[in-house]
C-alpha positions as CSV (number, residue, x, y, z in Angstrom):
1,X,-7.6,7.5,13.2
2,X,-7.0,5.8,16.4
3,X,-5.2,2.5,15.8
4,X,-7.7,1.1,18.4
5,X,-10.3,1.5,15.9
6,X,-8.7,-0.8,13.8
7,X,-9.6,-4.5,14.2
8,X,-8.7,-7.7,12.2
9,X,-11.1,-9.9,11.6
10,X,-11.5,-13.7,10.7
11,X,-14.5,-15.1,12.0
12,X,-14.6,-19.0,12.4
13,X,-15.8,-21.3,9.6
14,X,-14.7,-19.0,7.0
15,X,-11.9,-19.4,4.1
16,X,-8.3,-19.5,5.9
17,X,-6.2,-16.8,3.9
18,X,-4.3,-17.3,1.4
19,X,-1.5,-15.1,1.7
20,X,-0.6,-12.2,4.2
21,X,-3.5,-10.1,4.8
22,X,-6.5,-10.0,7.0
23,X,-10.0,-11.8,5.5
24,X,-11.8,-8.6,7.2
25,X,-10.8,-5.5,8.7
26,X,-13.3,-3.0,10.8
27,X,-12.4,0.5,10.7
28,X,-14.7,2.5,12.5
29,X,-17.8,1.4,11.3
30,X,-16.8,-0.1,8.0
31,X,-15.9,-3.4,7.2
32,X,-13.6,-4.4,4.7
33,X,-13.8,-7.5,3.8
34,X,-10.6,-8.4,1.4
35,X,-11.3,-10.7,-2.0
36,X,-12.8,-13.7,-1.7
37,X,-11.9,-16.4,-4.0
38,X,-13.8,-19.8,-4.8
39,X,-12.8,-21.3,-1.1
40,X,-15.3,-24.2,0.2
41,X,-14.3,-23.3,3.9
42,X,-15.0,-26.9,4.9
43,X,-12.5,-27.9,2.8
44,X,-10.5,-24.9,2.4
45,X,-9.9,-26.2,-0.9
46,X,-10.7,-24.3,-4.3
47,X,-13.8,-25.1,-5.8
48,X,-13.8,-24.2,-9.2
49,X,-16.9,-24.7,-11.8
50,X,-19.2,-22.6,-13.7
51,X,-18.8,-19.2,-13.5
52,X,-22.4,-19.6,-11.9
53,X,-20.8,-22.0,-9.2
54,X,-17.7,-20.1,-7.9
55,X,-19.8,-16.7,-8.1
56,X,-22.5,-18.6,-5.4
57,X,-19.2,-19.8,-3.6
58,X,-17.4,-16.4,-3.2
59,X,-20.5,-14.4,-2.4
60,X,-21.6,-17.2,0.5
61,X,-18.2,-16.8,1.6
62,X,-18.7,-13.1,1.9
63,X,-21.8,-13.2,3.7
64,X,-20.5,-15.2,6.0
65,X,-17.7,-12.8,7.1
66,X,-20.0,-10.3,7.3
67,X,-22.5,-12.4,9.5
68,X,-19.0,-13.4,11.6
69,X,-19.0,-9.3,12.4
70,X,-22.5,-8.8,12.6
71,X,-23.6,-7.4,9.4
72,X,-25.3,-8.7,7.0
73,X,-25.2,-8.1,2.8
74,X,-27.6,-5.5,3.5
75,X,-25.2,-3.7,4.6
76,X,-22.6,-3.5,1.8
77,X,-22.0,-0.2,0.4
78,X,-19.5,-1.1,-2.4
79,X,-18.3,-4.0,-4.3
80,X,-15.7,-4.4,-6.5
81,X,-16.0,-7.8,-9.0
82,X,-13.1,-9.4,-10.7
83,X,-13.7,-11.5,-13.9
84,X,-11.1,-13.4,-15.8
85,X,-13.5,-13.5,-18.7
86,X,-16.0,-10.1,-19.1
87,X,-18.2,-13.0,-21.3
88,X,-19.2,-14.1,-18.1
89,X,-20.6,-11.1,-17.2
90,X,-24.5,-11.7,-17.4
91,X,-24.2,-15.3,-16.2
92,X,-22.3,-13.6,-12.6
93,X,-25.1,-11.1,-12.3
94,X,-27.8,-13.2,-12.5
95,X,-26.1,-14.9,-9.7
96,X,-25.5,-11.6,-7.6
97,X,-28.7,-10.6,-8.2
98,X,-29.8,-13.5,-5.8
99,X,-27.8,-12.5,-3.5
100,X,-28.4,-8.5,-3.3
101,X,-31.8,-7.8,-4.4
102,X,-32.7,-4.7,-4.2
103,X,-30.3,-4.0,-1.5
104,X,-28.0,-3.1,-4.7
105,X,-24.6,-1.5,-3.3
106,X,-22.2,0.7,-5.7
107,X,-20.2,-2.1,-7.8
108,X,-17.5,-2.1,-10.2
109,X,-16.9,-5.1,-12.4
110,X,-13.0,-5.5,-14.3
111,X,-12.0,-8.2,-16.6
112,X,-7.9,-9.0,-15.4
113,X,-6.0,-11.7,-15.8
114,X,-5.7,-14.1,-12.2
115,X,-2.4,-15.7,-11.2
116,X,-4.7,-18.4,-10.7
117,X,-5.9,-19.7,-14.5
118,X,-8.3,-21.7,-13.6
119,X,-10.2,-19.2,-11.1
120,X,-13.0,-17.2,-12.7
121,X,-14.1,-14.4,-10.4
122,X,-12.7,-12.9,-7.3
123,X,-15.0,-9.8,-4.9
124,X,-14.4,-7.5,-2.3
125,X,-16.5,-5.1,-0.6
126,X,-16.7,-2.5,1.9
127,X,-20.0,-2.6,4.5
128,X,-21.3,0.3,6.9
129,X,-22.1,-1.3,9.9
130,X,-21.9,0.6,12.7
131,X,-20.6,-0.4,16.4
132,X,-23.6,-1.3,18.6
């Protein structure tokens, strides 16, 4: 692939990164968007809560990436959920669910262990959103 189809992306008013990598990164016409965490980006503080809290939090965050590049959720093909306790499980989807609809992309869900204790849920996702 040509490197100048590679662009790294961190649209304003989003989560400032909390490590070395790239909030979003086009390739082509997909977006990869790296995990979001519970970040309020006008604090860029962690706000932790109910599982139902911090999912709303991360998944906002990731629509607004995708809005920064011009895409929408609508346009996520895959997402891949992280879940420091799989008991959570139906309490997160309820709260997806609000968010996807029947826009439903391919999904896996994995119960792991964070470095982070008190953080509950960490996604990523890939969208198909092609150059205009």
């Amino acid at each position: 692939m040509n490197h100048n189809m590679i662009e790294r992306l961190s649209p304003p008013g989003v989560p400032a990164p909390r490590g070395p990598y790239s909030p979003m990164v086009r390739a082509g016409d997909f977006l990869f968007v790296s995990g979001q965490v519970p970040v309020d980006p006008a604090t860029q503080q962690m706000s932790f809560g109910d599982i139902a809290h911090e999912t709303r939090r991360v998944l906002n965050n990731i629509k607004q990436l995708l809005e920064g590049a011009g895409a929408s959720l609508a346009d996520v093909v895959k997402c891949s959920v992280f879940l420091s306790n799989g008991d959570d499980f139906a309490a997160m989807n309820a709260v997806y669910t609000e968010f996807f609809g029947h826009d439903k992309p391919a999904r896996t869900t994995i119960a792991c262990q964070f470095a982070m204790p008190e953080m509950k849920i960490e996604v990523d996702c890939i969208a198909y959103s092609p150059r205009s």
